[in-house]
C-alpha atoms as an extended CHARMM CRD file, in Angstrom:
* protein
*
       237  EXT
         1         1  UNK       CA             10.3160000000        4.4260000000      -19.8140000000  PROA      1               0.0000000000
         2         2  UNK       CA             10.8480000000        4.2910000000      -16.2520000000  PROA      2               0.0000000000
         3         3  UNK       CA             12.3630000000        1.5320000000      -14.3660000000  PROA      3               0.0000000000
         4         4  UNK       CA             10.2140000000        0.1290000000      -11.4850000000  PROA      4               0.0000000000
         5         5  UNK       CA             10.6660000000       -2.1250000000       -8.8980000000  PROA      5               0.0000000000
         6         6  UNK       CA              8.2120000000       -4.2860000000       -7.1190000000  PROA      6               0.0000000000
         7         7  UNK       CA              8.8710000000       -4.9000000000       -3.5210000000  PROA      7               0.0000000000
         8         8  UNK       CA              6.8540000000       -8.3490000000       -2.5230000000  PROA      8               0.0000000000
         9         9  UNK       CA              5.9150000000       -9.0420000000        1.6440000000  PROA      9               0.0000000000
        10        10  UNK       CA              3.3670000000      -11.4000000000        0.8430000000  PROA      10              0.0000000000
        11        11  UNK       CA              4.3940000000      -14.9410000000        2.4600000000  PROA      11              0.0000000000
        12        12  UNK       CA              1.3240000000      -16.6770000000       -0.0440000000  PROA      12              0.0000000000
        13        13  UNK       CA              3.2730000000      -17.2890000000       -3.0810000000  PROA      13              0.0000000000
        14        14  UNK       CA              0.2200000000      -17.6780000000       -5.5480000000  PROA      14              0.0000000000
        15        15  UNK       CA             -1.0530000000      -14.2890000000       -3.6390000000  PROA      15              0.0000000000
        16        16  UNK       CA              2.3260000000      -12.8120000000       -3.9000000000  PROA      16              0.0000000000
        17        17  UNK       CA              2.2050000000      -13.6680000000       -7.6430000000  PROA      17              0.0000000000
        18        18  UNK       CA             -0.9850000000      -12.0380000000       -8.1330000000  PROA      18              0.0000000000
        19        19  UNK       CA             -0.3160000000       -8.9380000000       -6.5020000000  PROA      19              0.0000000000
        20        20  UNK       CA              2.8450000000       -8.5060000000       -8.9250000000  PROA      20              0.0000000000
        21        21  UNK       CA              0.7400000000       -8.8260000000      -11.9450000000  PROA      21              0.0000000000
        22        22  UNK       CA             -1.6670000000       -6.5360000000      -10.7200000000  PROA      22              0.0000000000
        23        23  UNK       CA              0.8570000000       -3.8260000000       -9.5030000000  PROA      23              0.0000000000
        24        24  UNK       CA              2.6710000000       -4.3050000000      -13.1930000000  PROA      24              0.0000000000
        25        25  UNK       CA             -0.9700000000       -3.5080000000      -15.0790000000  PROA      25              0.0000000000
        26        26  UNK       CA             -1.9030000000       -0.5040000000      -12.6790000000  PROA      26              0.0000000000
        27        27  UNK       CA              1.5440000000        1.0110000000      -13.5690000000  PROA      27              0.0000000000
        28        28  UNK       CA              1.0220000000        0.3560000000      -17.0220000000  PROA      28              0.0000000000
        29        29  UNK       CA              4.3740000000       -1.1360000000      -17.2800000000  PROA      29              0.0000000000
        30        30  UNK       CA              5.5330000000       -3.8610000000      -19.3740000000  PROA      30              0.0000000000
        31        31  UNK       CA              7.9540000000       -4.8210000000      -17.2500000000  PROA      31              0.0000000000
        32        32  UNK       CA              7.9430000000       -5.0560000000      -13.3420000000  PROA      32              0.0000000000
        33        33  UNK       CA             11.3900000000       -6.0790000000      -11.8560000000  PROA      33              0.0000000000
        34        34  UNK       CA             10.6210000000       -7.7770000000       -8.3820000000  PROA      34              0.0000000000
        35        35  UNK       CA             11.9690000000       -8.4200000000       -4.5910000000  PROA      35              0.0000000000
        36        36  UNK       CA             10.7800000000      -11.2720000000       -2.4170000000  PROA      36              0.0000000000
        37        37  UNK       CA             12.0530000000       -9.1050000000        0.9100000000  PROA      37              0.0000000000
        38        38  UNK       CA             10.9290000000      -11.9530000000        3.0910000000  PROA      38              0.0000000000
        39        39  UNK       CA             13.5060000000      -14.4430000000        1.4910000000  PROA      39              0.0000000000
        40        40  UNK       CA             16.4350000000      -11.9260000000        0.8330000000  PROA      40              0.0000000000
        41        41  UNK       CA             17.5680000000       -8.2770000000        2.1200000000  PROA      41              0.0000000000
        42        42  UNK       CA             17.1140000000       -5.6300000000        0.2090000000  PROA      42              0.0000000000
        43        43  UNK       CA             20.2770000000       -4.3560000000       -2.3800000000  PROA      43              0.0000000000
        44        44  UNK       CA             21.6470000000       -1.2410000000       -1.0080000000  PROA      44              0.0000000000
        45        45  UNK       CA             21.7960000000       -0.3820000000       -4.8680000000  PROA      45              0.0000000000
        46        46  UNK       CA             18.0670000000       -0.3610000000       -5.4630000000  PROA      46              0.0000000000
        47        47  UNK       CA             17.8040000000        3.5060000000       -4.9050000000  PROA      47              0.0000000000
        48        48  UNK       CA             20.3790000000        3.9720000000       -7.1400000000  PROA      48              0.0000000000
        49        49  UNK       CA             19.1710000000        1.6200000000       -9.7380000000  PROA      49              0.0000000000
        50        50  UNK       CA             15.3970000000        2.3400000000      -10.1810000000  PROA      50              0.0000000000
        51        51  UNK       CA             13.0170000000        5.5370000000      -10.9140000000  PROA      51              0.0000000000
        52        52  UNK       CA             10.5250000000        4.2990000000       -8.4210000000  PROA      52              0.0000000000
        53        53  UNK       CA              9.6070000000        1.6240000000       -6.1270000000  PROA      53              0.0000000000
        54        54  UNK       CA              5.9100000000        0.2060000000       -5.2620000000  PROA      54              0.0000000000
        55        55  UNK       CA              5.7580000000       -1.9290000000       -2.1140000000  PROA      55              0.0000000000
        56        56  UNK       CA              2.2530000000       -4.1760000000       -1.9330000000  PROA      56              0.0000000000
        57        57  UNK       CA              0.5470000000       -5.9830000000        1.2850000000  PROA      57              0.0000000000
        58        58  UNK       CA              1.2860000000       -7.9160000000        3.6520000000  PROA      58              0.0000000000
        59        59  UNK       CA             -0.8760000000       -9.9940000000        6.6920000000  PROA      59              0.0000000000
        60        60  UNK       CA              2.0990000000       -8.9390000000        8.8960000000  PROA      60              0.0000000000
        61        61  UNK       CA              1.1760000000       -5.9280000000       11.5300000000  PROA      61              0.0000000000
        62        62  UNK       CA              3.4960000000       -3.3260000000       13.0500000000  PROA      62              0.0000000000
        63        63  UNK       CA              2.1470000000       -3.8870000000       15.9000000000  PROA      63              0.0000000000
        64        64  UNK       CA              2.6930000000       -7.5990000000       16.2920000000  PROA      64              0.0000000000
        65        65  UNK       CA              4.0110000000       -8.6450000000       19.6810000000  PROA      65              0.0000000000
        66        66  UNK       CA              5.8400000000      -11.8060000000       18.6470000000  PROA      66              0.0000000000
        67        67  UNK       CA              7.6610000000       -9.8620000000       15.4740000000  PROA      67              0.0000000000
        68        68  UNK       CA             10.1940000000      -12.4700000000       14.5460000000  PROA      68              0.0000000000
        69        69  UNK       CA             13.7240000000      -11.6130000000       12.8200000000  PROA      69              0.0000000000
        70        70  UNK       CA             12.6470000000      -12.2280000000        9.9520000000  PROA      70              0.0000000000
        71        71  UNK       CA             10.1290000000       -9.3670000000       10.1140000000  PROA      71              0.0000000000
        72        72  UNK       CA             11.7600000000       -7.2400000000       12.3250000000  PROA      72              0.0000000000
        73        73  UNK       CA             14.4460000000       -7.5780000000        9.4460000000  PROA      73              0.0000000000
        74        74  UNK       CA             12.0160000000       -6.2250000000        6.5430000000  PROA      74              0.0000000000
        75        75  UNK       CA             11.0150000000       -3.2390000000        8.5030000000  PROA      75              0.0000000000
        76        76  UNK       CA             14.4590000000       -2.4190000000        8.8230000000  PROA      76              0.0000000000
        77        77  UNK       CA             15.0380000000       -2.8460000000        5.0480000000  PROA      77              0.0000000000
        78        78  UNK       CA             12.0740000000       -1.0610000000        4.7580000000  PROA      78              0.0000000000
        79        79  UNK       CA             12.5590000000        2.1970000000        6.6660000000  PROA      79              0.0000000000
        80        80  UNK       CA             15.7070000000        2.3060000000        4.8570000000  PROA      80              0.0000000000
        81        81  UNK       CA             14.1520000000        2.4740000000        1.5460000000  PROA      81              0.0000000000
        82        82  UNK       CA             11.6600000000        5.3300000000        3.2090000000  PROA      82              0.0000000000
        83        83  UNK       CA             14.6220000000        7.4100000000        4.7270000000  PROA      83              0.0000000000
        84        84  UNK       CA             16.6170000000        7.4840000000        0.9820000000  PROA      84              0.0000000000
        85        85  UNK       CA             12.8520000000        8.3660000000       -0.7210000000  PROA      85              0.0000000000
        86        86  UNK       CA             12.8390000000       11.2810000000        1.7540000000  PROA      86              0.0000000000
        87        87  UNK       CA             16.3550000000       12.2960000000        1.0710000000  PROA      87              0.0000000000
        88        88  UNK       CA             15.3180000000       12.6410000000       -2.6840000000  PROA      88              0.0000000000
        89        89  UNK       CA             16.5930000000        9.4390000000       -3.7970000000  PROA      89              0.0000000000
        90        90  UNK       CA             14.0510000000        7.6900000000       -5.3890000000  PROA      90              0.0000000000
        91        91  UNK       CA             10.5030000000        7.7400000000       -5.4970000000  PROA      91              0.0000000000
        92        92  UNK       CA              8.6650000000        5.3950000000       -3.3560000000  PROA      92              0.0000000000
        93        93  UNK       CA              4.6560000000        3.9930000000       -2.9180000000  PROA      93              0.0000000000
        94        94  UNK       CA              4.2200000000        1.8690000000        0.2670000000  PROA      94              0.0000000000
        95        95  UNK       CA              0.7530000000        0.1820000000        0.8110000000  PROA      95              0.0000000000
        96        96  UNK       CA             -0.6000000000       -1.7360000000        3.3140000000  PROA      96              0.0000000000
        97        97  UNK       CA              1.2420000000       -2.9100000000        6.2190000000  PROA      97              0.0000000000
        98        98  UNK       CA              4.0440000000       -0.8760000000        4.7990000000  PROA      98              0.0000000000
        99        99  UNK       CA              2.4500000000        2.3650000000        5.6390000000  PROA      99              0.0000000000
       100       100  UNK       CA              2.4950000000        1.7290000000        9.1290000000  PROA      100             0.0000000000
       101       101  UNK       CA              6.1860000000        0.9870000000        9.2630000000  PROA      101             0.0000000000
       102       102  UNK       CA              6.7970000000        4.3190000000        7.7130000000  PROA      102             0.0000000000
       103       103  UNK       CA              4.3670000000        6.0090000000       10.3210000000  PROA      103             0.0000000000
       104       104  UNK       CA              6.4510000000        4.3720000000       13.0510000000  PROA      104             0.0000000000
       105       105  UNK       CA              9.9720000000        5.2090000000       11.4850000000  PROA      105             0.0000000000
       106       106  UNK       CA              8.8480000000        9.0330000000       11.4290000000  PROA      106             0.0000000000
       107       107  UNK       CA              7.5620000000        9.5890000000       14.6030000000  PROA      107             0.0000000000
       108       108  UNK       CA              3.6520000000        8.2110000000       14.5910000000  PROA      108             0.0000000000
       109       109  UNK       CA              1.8370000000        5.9760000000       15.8060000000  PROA      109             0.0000000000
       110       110  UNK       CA              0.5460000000        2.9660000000       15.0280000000  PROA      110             0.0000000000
       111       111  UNK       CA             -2.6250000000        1.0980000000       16.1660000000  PROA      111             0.0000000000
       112       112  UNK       CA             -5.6190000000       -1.3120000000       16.0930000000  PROA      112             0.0000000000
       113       113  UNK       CA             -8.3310000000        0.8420000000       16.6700000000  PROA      113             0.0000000000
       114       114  UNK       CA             -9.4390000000        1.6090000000       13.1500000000  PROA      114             0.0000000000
       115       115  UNK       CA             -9.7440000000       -1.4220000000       11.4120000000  PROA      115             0.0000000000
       116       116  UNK       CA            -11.8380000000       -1.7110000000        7.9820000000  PROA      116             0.0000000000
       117       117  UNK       CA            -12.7990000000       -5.4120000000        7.0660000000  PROA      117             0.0000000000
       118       118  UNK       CA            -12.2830000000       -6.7450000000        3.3060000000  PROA      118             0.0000000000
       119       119  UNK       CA            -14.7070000000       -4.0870000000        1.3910000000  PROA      119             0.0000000000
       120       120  UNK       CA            -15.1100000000       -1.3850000000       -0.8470000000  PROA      120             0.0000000000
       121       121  UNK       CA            -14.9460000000        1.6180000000        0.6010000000  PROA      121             0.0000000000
       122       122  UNK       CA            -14.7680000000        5.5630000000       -0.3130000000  PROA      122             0.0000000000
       123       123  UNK       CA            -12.7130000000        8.3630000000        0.4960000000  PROA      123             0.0000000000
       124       124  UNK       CA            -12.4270000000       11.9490000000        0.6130000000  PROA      124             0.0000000000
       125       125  UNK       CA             -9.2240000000       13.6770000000       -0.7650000000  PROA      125             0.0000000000
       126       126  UNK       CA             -8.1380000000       16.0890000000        1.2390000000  PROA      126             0.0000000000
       127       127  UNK       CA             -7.6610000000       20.2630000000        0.2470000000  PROA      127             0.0000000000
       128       128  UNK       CA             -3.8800000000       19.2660000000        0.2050000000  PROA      128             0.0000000000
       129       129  UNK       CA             -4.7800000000       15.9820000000       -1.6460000000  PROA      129             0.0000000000
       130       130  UNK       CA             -6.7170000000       17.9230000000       -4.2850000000  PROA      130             0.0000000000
       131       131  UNK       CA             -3.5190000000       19.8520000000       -5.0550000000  PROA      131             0.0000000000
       132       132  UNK       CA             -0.9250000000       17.0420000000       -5.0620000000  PROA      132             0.0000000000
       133       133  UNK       CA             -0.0600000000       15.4470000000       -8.9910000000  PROA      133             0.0000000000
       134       134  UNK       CA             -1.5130000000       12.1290000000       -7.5750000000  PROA      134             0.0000000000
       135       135  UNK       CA             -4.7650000000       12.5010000000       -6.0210000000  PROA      135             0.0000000000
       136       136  UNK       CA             -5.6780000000       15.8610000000       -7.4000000000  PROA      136             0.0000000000
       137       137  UNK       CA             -7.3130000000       14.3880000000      -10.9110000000  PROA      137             0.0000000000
       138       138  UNK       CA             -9.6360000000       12.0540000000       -8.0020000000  PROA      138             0.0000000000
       139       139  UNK       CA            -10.9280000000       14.5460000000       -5.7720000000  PROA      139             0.0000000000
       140       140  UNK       CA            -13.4840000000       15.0940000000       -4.2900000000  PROA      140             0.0000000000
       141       141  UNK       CA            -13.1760000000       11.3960000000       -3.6250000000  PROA      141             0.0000000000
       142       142  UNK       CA            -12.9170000000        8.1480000000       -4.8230000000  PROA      142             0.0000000000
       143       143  UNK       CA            -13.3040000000        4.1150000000       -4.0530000000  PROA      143             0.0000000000
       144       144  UNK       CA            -11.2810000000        1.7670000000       -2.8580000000  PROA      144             0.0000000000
       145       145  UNK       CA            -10.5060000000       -1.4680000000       -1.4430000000  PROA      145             0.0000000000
       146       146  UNK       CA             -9.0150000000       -2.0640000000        2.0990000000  PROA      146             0.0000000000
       147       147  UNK       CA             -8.4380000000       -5.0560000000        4.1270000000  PROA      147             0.0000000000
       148       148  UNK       CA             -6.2510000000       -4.1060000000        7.1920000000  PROA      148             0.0000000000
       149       149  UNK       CA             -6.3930000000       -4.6310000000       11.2080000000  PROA      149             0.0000000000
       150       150  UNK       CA             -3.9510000000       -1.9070000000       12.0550000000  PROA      150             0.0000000000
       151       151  UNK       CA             -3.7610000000        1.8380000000       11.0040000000  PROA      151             0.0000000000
       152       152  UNK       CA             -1.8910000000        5.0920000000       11.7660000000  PROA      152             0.0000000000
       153       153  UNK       CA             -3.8030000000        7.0270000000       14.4280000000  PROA      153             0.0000000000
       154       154  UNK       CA             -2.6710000000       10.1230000000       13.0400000000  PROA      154             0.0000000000
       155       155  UNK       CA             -0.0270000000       11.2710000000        9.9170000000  PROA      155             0.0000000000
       156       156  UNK       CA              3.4620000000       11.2970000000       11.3490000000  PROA      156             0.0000000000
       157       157  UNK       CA              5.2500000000       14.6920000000       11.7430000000  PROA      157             0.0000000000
       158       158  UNK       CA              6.2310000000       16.2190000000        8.4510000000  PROA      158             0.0000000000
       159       159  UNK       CA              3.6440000000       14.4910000000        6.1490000000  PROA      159             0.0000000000
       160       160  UNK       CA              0.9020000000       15.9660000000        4.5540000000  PROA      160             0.0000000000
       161       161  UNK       CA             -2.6090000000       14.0900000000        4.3590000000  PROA      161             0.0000000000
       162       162  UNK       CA             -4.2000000000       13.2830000000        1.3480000000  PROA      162             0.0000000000
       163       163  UNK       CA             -7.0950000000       11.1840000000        2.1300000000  PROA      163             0.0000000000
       164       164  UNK       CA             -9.4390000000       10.0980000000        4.5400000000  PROA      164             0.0000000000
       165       165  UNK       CA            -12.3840000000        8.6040000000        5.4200000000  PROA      165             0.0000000000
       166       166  UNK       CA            -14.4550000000        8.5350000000        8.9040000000  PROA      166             0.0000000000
       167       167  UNK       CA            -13.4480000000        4.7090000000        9.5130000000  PROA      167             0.0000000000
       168       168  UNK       CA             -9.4840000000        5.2590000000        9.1150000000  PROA      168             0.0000000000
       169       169  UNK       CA             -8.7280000000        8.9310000000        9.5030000000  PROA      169             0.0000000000
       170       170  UNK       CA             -5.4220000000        8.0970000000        7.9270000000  PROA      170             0.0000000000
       171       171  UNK       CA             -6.1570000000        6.5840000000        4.3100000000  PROA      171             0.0000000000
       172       172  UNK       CA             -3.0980000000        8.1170000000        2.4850000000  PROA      172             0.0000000000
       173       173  UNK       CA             -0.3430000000       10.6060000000        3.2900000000  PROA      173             0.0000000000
       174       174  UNK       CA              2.6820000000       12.1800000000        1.3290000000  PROA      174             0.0000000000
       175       175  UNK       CA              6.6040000000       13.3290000000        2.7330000000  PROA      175             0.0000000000
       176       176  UNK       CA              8.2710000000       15.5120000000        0.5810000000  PROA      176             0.0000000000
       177       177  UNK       CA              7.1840000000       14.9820000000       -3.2690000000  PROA      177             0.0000000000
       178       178  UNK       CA              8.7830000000       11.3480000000       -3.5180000000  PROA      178             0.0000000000
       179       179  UNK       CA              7.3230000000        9.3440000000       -0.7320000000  PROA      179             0.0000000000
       180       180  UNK       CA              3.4920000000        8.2190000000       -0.5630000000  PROA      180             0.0000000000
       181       181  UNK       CA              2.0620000000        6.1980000000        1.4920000000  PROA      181             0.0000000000
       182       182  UNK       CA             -1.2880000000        4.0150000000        1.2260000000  PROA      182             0.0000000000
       183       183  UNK       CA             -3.8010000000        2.2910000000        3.9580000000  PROA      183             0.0000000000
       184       184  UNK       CA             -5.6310000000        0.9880000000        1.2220000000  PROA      184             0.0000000000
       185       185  UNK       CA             -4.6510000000       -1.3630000000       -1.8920000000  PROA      185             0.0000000000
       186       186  UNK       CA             -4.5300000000        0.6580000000       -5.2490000000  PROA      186             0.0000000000
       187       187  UNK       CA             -3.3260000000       -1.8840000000       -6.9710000000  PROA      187             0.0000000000
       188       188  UNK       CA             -6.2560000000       -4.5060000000       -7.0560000000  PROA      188             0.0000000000
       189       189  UNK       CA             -9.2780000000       -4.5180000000       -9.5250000000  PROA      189             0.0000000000
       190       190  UNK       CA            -12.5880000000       -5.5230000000       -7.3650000000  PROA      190             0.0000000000
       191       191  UNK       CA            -11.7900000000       -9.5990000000       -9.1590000000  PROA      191             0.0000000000
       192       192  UNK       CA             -8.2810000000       -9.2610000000       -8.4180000000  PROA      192             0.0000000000
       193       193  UNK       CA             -9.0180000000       -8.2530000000       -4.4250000000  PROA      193             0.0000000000
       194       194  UNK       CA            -11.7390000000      -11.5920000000       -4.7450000000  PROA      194             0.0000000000
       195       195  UNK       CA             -8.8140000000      -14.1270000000       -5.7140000000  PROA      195             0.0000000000
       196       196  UNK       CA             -6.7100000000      -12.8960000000       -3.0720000000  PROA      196             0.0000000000
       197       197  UNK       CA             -9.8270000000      -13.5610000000       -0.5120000000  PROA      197             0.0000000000
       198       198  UNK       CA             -9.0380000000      -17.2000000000       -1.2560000000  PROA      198             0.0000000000
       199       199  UNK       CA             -5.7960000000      -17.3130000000        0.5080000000  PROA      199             0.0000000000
       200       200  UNK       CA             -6.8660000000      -15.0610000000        4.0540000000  PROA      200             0.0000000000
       201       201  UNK       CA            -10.1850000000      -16.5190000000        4.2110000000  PROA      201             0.0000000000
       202       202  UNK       CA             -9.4570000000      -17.7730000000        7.8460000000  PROA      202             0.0000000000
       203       203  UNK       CA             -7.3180000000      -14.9110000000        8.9270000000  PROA      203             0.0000000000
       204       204  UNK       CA             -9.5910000000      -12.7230000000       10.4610000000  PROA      204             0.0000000000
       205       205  UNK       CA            -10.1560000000       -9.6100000000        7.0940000000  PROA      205             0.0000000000
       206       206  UNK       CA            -13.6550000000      -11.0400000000        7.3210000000  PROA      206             0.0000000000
       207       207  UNK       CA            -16.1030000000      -13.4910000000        8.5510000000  PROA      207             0.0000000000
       208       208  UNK       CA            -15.8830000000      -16.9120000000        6.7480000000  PROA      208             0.0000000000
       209       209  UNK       CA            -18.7560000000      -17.8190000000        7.0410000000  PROA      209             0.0000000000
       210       210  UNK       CA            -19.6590000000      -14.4980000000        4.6190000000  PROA      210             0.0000000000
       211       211  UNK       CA            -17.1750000000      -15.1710000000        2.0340000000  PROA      211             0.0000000000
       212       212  UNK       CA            -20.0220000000      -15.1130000000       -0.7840000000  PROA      212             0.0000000000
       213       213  UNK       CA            -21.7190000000      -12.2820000000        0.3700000000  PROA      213             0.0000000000
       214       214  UNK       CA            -18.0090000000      -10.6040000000        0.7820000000  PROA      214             0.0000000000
       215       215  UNK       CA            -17.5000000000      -11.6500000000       -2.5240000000  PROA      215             0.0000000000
       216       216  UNK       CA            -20.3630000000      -10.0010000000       -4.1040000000  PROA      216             0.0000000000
       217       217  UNK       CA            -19.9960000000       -6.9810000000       -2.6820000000  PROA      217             0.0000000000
       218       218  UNK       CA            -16.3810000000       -6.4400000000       -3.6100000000  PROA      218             0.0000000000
       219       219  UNK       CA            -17.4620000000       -7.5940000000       -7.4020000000  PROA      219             0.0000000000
       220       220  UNK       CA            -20.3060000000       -4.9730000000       -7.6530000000  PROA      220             0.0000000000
       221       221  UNK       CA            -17.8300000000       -1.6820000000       -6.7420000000  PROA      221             0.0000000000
       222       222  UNK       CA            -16.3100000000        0.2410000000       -9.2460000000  PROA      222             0.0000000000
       223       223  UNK       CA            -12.8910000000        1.3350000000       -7.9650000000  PROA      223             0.0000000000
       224       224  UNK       CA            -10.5560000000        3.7990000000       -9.1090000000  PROA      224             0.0000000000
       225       225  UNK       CA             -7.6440000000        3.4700000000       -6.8870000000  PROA      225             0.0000000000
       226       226  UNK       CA             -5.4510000000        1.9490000000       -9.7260000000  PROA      226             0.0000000000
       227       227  UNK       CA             -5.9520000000        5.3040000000      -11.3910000000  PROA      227             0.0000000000
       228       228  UNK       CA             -3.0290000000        6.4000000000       -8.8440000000  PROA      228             0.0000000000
       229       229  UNK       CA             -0.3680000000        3.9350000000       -9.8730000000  PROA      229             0.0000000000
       230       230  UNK       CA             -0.5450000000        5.3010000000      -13.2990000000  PROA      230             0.0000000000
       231       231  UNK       CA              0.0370000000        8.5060000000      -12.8020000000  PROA      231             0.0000000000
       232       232  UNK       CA              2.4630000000        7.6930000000      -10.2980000000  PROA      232             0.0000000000
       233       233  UNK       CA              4.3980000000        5.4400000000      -12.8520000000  PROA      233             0.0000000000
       234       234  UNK       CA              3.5450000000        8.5920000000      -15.4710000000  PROA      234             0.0000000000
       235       235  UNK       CA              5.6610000000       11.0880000000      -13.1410000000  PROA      235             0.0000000000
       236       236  UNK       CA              8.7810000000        8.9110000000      -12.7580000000  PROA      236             0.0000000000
       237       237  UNK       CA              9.0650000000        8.6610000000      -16.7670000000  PROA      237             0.0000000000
């Protein structure tokens, strides 16, 4: 079986602890190795060590004006990791925030003008995305669940979109055949994405006074987007 490694950004332990579990049942792994990247660097070793490597959420943003070290350190760590998946080294699945530090690292651009607040949402696989190992069984689309406040304004030279929708152009994008990217969370069933509403309730995904009605609405979808990690975890074994 293939050897995965979870890569964790989430400052909310209990969140952070969550998001592992859920990452580790998508994959359909028994075992889900794991690397707080906020509390320690990332091993140089890690591309030589693992088949693939999933990176979950974050509330930090790209395009944060008071990035501290300590961030400004992780996207460093994490462009690494991006520029040895492009080279062939390992296989790599950043979501979330992570997507826009790749974006940035290859030449995009990264901004706040298409936001999508905590929801369900659907998406269109592209003719490329149709064709690629990964999204090809979803097409024509699928749902999803997205939280984010920043987004690439276009794929970044050399990648290849896969899906879209008409709120975030850029929902997912691939580089080469080992690097895929992710605006939205594939990783979360619709209860899973409700516990982790606990912990951003006042950070600005959605209105708090709505946090029922969010609720509901996120429990009623049927999402598919964990259908990805398994067959991404399928192709590394």
């Amino acid at each position: 079986m293939a050897s995965i490694l979870y890569i964790c950004v989430r400052p909310e332990q209990g969140a952070a602890d969550a998001e592992h579990r859920s990452f580790r049942r998508a994959l359909g792994v028994p075992v889900l190795d794991r690397w707080d990247l906020l509390t320690a660097p990332l091993d140089p070793s890690i591309s030589d060590r693992y088949d693939g490597v999933v990176v979950g959420g974050s509330p930090l943003n790209v395009v944060s004006e008071d990035r501290d070290d300590v961030q400004r350190r992780v996207e460093d760590d994490l462009e690494r990791l991006a520029g040895e998946t492009v080279d062939g080294r390992v296989s790599t699945l950043f979501t979330c925030y992570s997507i826009g530090v790749v974006t940035r690292m290859l030449g995009g651009t990264v901004g706040t003008a298409t936001p999508e607040s905590t929801r369900p949402t659907r998406i269109r696989i592209t003719g490329p995305g149709a064709a690629d190992p990964i999204f090809g069984p979803s097409a024509p689309e699928m749902s999803v669940l997205t939280a984010h406040k920043e987004g690439s304004v276009e794929p970044p030279p050399g990648a290849t979109l896969l899906a879209t929708n008409d709120d975030c152009p850029v929902q997912a994008y691939r580089v080469g055949d080992r690097l895929y990217a992710t605006q939205f969370h594939p990783e979360v069933t619709p209860q899973d994405f409700v516990d982790r509403m606990a912990y951003y309730r006042t950070t600005g995904y959605f209105d708090p006074h709505q946090y029922d009605l969010t609720a509901e609405r996120v429990l009623a979808a049927s999402v598919t987007g964990t259908d990805l990690l398994r067959r991404f975890s399928e192709r590394l074994g």
